[in-house]
N, C-alpha and C positions, 0 to 999 in steps of 0.2 A: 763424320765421313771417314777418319781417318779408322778410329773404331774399327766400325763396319769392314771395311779393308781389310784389314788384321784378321778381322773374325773370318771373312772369306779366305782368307790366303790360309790362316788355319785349318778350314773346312777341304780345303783342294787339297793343301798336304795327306790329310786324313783318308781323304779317298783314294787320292794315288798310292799310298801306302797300303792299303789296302785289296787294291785292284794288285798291284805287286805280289802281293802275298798270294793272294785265289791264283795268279796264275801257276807263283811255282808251288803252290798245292796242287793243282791240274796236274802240271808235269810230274812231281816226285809221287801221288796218290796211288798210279796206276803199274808204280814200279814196288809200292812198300806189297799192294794187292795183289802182285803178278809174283809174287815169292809167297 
């Protein structure tokens, strides 16, 4: 179980880090396009 755990709390990090990223792609994308 503990395992398992680990593997999920790695798996959340992973995403959240990632959702992070797409967003400030979102914001900085439309200013690198707008020059």
């Amino acid at each position: 179980m503990r395992k398992l755990r680990k593997k999920i709390r790695i798996v959340w990090i992973i995403i959240s880090v990632l959702a992070v990223v797409s967003m400030v792609g979102f914001l900085i994308a439309p200013a690198f396009t707008g020059y």
